[in-house]
C-alpha positions in Angstrom: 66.0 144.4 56.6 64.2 141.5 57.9 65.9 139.8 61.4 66.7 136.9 59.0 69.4 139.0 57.2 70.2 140.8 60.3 70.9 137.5 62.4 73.0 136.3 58.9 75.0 139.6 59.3 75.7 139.2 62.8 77.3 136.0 62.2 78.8 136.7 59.2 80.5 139.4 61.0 81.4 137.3 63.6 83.1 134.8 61.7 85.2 137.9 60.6 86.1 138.7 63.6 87.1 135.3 64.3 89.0 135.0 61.4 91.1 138.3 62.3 91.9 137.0 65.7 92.8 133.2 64.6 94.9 135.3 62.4 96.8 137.9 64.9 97.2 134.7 67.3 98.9 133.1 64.5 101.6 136.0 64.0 101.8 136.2 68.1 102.8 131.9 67.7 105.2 133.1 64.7 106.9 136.0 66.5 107.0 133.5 70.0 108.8 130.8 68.0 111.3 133.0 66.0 112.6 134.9 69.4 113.2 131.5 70.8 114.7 130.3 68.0 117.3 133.2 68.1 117.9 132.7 71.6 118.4 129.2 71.0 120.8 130.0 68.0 122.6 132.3 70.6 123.3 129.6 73.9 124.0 127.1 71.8 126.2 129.0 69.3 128.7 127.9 68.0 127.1 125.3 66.1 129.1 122.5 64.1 126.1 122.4 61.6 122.6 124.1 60.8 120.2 123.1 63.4 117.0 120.8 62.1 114.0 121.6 60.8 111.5 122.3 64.0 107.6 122.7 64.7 105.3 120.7 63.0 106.0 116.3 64.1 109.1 118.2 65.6 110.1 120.0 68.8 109.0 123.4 68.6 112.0 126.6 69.3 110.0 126.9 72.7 110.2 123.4 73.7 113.8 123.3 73.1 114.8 126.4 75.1 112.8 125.4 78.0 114.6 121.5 77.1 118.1 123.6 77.4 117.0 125.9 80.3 116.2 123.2 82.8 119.5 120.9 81.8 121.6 123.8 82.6 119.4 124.0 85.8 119.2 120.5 86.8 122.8 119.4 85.4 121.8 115.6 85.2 124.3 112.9 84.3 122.2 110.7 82.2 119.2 112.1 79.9 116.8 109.2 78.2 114.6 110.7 75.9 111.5 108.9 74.4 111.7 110.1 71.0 114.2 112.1 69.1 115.6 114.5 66.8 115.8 117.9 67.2 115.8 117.6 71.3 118.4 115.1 70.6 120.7 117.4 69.0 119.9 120.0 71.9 120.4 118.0 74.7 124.2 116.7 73.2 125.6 120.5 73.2 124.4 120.8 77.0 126.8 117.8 77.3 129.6 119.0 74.9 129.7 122.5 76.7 128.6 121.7 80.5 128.3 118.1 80.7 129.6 115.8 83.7 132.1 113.0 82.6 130.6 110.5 81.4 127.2 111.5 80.8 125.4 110.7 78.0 121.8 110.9 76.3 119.8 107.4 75.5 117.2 109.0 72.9 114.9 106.0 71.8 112.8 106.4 68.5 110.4 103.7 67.4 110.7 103.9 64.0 113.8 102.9 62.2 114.0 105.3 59.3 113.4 108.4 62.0 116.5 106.8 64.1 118.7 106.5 61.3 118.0 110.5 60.2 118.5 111.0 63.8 121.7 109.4 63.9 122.7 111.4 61.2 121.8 114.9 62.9 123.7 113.8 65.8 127.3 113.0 64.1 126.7 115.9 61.5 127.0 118.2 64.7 129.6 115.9 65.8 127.9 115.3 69.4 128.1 111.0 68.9 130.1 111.1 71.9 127.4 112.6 74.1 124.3 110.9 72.7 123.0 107.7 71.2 119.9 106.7 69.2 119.0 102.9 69.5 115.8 102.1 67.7 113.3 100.1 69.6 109.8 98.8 68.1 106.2 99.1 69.6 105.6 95.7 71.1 102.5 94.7 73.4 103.1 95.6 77.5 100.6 94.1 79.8 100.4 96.7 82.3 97.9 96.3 85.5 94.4 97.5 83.9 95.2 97.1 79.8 97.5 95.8 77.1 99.7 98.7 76.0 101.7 99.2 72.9 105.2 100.5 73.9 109.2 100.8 73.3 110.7 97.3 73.5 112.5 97.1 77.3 115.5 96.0 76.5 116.8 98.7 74.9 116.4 100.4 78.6 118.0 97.3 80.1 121.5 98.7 80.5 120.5 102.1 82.1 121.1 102.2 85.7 119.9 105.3 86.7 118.0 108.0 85.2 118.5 112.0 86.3 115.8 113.9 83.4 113.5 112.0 81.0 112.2 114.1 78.2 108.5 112.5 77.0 107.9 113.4 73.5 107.4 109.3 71.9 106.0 107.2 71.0 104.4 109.2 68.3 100.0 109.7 69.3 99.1 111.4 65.8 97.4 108.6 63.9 97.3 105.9 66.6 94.0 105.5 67.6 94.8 104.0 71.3 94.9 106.5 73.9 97.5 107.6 76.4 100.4 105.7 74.2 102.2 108.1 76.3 101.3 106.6 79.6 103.5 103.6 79.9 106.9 106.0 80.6 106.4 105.9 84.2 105.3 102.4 85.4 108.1 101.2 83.3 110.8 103.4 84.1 109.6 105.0 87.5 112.4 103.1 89.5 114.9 103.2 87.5 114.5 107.5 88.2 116.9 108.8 90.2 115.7 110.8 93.3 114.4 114.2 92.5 115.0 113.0 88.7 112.6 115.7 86.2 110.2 114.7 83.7 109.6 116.8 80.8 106.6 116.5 78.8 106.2 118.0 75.3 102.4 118.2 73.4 100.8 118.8 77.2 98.4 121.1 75.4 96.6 117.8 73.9 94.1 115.3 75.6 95.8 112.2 75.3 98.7 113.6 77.4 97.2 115.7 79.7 95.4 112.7 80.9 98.3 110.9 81.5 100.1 113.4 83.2 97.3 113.5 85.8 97.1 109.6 85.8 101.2 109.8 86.8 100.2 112.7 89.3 97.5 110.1 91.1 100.0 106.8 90.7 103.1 107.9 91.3 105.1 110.1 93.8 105.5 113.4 91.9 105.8 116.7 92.1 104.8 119.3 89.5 107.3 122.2 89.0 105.6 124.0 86.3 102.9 124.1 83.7 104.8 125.9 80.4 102.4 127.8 77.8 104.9 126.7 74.9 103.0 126.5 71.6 102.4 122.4 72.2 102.5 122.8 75.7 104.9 121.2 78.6 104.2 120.4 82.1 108.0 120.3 84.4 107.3 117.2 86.9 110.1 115.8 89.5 110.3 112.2 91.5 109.7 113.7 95.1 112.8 112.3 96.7 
């Protein structure tokens, strides 16, 4: 056998091998998401209606345990959420079963249909009283280096105060600007309440990771925690 056919052997090989581990990686990710998704069934439980589809555009089982682990922890008043759905839903039975008086979750969605279906998740598990989904479109936000496409402010213009922000919107599949995620924290860094926690989902990808580290430089933060969910989270807190 000439070292032409071995060298094509070698790597044919090692794409096999590749193959077999891309493959036992994807059962580990499987097995990860279905124990979270049965201890997620189990501290929420009982449930007033199937919880939503997850993974894919939507909060992964891993993301929303951690979600539900750290409300229990942190016990905040009022949760805005930048984006929504299945965290949505999660957040509202912290507040049915261990919620303060009068707290409530702000989830803001930028696109209308996605707001109406997750209006609908929320009153099909009966938790309207806890949370609300206001709709609010992309518009053009001159920030201090750049022109940014972000939520429309005044949807935010009534919140006071804000104890843990959940960053999983606007939506950076398909948008070719970078960092849409970026704008969260110039815009609604003073309206956080001291030692307020920042939860960011999809830390695993470029767009966000930069921002996180643009936040860490600009802002007065502290990072709690770097989670190895399946899309990755990163636990930050206003140091106050």
């Amino acid at each position: 056998m000439s070292d032409t056919d071995n060298n094509a052997q070698v790597d044919k090989l090692d794409k096999i091998l590749t193959r077999l581990d891309e493959l036992e990686r994807g059962q580990e990710i499987v097995y990860e998401q279905l124990a979270a998704l049965m201890n997620l069934h189990a501290v929420l439980a009982p449930l007033n209606a199937p919880l939503p589809r997850m993974r894919r555009w939507a909060a992964a089982p891993d993301f929303a345990i951690l979600l539900y682990g750290l409300l229990i922890d942190h016990q905040p008043t009022t949760v805005v959420e930048l984006g929504s759905g299945v965290t949505t839903v999660v957040s509202g039975y912290y507040m049915l079963r261990h919620g303060k008086p009068n707290a409530q979750i702000y989830a803001v969605e930028q696109d209308a249909l996605y707001a109406s279906l997750a209006r609908e998740k929320v009153e099909r598990h009966q938790l309207q009283d806890y949370a609300t989904v206001a709709h609010a479109s992309l518009e053009t936000l001159p920030l201090v280096d750049d022109d940014w496409e972000w939520y429309d402010q005044a949807v935010f213009a009534d919140i006071e105060q804000i104890d843990f922000l959940t960053v999983d919107g606007p939506a950076q599949n398909n948008n070719p600007r970078r960092m849409v995620r970026y704008p969260a924290l110039p815009v609604l860094f003073e309206k956080l309440a001291p030692q307020a926690i920042i939860l960011v989902d999809d830390a695993h990808r470029e767009h966000e990771t930069r921002a996180v580290r643009r936040w860490m430089d600009e802002f007065d933060l502290l990072e709690l925690a770097r989670v190895d969910t399946e899309k990755g989270a990163v636990v930050l807190q206003k140091n106050g």
